[in-house]
C-alpha positions as CSV (number, residue, x, y, z in Angstrom):
1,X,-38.9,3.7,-14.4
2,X,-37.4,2.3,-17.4
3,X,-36.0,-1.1,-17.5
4,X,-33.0,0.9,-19.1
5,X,-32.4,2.5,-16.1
6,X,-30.5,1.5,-12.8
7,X,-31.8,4.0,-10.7
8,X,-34.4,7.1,-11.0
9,X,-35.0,9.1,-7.9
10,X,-37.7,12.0,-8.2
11,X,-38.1,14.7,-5.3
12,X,-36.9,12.2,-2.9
13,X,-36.2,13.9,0.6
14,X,-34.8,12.8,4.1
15,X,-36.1,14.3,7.0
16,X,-34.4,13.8,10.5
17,X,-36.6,15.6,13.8
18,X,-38.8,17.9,11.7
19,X,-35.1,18.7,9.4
20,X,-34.8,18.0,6.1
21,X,-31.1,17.0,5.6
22,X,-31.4,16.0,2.0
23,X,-33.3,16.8,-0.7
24,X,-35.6,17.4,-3.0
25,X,-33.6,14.8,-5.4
26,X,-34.2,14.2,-8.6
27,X,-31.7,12.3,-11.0
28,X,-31.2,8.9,-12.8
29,X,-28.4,6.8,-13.2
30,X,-28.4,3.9,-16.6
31,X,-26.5,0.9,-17.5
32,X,-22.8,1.4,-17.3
33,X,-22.9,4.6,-16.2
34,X,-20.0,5.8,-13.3
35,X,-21.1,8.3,-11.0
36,X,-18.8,10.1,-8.9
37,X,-20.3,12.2,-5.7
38,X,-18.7,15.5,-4.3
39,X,-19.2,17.9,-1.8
40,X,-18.3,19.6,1.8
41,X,-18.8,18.1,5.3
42,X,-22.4,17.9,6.0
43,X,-23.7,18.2,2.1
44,X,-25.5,15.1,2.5
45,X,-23.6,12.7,0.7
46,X,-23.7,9.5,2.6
47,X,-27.6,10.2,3.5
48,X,-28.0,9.9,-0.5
49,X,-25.7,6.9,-0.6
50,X,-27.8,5.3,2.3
51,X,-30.7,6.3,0.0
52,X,-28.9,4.3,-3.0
53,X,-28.2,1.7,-1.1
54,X,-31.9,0.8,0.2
55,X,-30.8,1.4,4.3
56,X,-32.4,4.9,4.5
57,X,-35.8,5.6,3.8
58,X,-37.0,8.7,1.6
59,X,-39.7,10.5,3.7
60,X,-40.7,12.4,1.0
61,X,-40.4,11.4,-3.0
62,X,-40.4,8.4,-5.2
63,X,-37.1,5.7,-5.5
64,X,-36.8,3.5,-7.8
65,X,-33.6,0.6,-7.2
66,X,-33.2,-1.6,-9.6
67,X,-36.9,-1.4,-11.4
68,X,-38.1,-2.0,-7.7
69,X,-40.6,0.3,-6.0
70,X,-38.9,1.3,-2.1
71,X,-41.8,0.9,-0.2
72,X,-43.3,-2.0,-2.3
73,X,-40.4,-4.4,-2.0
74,X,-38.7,-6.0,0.3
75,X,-35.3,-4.3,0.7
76,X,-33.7,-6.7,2.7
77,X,-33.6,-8.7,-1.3
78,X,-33.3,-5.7,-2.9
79,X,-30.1,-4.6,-1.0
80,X,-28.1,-8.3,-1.9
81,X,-28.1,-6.5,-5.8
82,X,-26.5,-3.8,-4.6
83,X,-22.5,-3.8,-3.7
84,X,-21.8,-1.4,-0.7
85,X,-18.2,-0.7,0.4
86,X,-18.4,1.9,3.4
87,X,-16.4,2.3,6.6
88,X,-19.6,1.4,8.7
89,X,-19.3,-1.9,6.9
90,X,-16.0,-2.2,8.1
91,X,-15.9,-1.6,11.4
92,X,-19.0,-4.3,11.6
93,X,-16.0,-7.1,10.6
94,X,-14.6,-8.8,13.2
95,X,-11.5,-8.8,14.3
96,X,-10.6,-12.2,13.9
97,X,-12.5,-13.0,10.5
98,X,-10.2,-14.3,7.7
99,X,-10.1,-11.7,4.5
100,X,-11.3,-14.3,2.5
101,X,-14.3,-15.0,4.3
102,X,-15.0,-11.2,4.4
103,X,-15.4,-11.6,0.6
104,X,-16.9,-15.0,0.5
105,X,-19.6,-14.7,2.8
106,X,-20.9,-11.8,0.5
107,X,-22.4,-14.3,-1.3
108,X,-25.1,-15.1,1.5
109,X,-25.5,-11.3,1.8
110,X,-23.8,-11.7,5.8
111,X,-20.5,-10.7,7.8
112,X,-19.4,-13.6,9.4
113,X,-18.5,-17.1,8.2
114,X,-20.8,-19.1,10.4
115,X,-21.8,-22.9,8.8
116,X,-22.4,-21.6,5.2
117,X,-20.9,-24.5,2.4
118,X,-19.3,-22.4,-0.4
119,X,-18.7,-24.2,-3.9
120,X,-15.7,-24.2,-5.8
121,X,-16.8,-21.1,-7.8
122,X,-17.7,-19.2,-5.0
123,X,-14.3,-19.4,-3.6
124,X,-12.6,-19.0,-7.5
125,X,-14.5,-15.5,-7.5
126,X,-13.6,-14.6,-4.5
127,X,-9.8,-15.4,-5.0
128,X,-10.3,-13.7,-8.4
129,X,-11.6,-10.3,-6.9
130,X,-8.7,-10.2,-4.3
131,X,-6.6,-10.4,-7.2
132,X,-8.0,-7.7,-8.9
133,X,-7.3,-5.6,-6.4
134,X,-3.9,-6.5,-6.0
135,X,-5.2,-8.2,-2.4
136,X,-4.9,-12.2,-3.3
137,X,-1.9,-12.9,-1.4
138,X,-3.8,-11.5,2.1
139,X,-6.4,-14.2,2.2
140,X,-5.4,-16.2,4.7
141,X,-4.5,-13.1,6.9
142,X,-7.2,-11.8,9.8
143,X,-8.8,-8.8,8.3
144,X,-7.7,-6.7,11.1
145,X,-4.1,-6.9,11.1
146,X,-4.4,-5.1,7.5
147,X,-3.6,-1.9,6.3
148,X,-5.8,1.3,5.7
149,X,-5.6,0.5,2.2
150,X,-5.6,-3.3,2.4
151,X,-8.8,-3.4,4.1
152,X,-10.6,-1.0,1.2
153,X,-9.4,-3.0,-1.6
154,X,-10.8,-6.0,0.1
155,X,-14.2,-4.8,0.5
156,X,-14.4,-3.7,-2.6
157,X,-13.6,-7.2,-3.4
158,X,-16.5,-8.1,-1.1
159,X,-19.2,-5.7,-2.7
160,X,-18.6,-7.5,-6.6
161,X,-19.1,-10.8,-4.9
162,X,-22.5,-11.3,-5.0
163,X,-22.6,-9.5,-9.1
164,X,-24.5,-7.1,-7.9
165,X,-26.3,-4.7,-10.4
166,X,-25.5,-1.5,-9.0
167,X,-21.5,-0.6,-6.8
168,X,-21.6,2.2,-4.5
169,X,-18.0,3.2,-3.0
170,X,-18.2,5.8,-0.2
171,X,-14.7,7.3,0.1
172,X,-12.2,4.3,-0.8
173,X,-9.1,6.6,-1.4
174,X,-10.1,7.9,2.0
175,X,-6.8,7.9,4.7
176,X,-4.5,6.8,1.7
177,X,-0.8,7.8,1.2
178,X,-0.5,9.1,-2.3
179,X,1.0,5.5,-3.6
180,X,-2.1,3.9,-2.5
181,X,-4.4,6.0,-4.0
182,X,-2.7,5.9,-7.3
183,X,-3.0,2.8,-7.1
184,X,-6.3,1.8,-6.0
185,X,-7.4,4.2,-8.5
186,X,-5.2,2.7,-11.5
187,X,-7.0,-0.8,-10.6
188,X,-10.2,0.7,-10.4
189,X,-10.5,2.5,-13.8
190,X,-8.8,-1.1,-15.3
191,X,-11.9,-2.4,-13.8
192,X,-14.3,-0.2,-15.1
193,X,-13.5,-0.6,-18.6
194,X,-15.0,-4.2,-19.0
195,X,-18.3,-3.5,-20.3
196,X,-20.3,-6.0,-17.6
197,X,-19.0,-4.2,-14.5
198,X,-21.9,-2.7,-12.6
199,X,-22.9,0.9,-12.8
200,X,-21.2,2.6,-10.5
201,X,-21.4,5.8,-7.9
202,X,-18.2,6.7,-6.2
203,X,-18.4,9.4,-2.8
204,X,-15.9,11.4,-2.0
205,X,-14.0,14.9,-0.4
206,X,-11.8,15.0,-3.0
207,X,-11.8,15.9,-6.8
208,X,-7.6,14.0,-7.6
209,X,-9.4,11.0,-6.2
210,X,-12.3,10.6,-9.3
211,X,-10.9,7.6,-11.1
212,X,-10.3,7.4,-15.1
213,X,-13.5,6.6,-17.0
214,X,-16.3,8.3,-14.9
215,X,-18.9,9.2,-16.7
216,X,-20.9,11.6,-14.7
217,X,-21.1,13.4,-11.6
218,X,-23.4,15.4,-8.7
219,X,-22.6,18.3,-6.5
220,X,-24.0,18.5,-3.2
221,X,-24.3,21.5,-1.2
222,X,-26.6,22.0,2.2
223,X,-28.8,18.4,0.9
224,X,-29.3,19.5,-2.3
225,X,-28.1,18.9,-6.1
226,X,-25.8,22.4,-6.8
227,X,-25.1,20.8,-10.3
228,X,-25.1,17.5,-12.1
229,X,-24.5,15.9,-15.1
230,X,-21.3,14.7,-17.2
231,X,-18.5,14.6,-15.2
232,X,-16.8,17.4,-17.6
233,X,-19.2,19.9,-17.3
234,X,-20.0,20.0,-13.1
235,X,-16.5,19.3,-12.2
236,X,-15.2,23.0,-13.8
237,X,-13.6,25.7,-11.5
238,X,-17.3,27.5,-11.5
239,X,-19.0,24.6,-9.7
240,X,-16.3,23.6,-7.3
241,X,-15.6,27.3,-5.9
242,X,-19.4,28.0,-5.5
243,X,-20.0,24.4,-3.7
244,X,-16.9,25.1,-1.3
245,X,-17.3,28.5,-1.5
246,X,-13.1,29.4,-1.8
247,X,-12.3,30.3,-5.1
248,X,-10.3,27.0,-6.2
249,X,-9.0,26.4,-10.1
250,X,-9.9,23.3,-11.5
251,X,-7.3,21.6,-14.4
252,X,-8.1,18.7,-16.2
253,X,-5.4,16.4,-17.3
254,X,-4.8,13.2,-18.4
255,X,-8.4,12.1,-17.6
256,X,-8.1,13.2,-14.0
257,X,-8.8,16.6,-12.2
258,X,-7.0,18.3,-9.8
259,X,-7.8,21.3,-7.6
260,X,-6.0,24.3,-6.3
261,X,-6.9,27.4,-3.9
């Protein structure tokens, strides 16, 4: 792979009791690059984020994270580049941990503040993340007594701890009112636009909740790719009936797309 590159996956496939559930695969992700992920129940797209994320295993094909070999590298370091906000992480917190240590103790790559020492940048990030995400005031709150919402923004603020080269997001406008989304969204796309953010890939149900400034995007439909490239030219009215199979009209305003039966 090329040292440009943040990713490259070629004819990378999952196989689960003689199934294959994802796959063949073959696509590459560069610097600065935002991804966005689409597609039905049951297309496969959190297999191909575990893929991304170094916690599933390609049975078949060639992945390439971060100019590192899977297979030939230990993932366990290879996973600490990569910033993961997913609702399996979240339900791993417990109850009683402080929203700032969810975010701090990203920095040692755990979930639970144990007898870690933290310096004073460490804790200036961290405080500067929740601010970003409009979450500061919350961190001396337990993470569980948050909100839906609350709780995405902070592990968001949790997967850019660690600078990691590579941000994967698997539904984070998921089980938001409309005011939250916007929201989260708006802070997001402000985010995005500083050139040393992290490439990005962003999974999701829903076309209204691809943020501002995305650069390009994959259709998934029973494992496989049904289109990808820039995010103009897959998410059309075309693409999104024949992946959902309802004829739906796509409009594109403002930046943002929106869908209707």
């Amino acid at each position: 792979m090329s040292s440009q590159l943040v990713l490259a996956l070629d004819g990378v496939s999952v196989v689960r009791d003689g199934n294959q559930i994802l796959g063949p695969i073959t696509f590459q992700i560069a610097p600065g690059e935002r991804w966005v992920i689409l597609g039905p129940n049951g297309a496969g797209k959190s297999t191909l984020l575990g893929v991304l994320s170094a916690r599933i295993f390609p049975s078949k094909g060639n992945a390439v994270l971060l100019n590192q070999q899977v297979g030939r590298v230990d993932l366990s370091e290879l996973r600490t580049r990569i910033g993961l906000a997913s609702p399996s992480l979240e339900a791993m917190v417990e109850s009683g941990e402080l929203v700032k240590d969810v975010v701090l103790t990203a920095a040692y790559a755990i979930i639970g503040r144990w007898n870690e020492d933290y310096d004073l940048w460490d804790e200036s990030r961290a405080v500067a993340l929740l601010t970003t995400f409009g979450v500061r005031e919350l961190g001396d709150r337990r993470f569980s007594t948050l909100s839906s919402g609350e709780k995405k923004r902070v592990l968001i603020s949790r997967a850019l701890m660690a600078d990691p080269e590579l941000l994967l997001l698997d539904e984070p406008a998921a089980g938001l009112d409309v005011g939250g989304r916007e929201d989260l969204l708006r802070r997001f796309a402000q985010f995005s636009i500083d050139p040393t953010s992290p490439a990005s890939v962003l999974v999701t149900h829903h076309i209204e909740e691809i943020p501002v400034g995305t650069t390009h995007a994959i259709l998934l439909k029973d494992g496989k790719i049904a289109a990808s490239g820039p995010v103009a030219s897959v998410i059309t009215t075309e693409h999104i009936s024949a992946v959902f199979g309802l004829p739906i009209e796509v409009t594109h305003e403002s930046a943002r797309f929106f869908a209707r039966a």
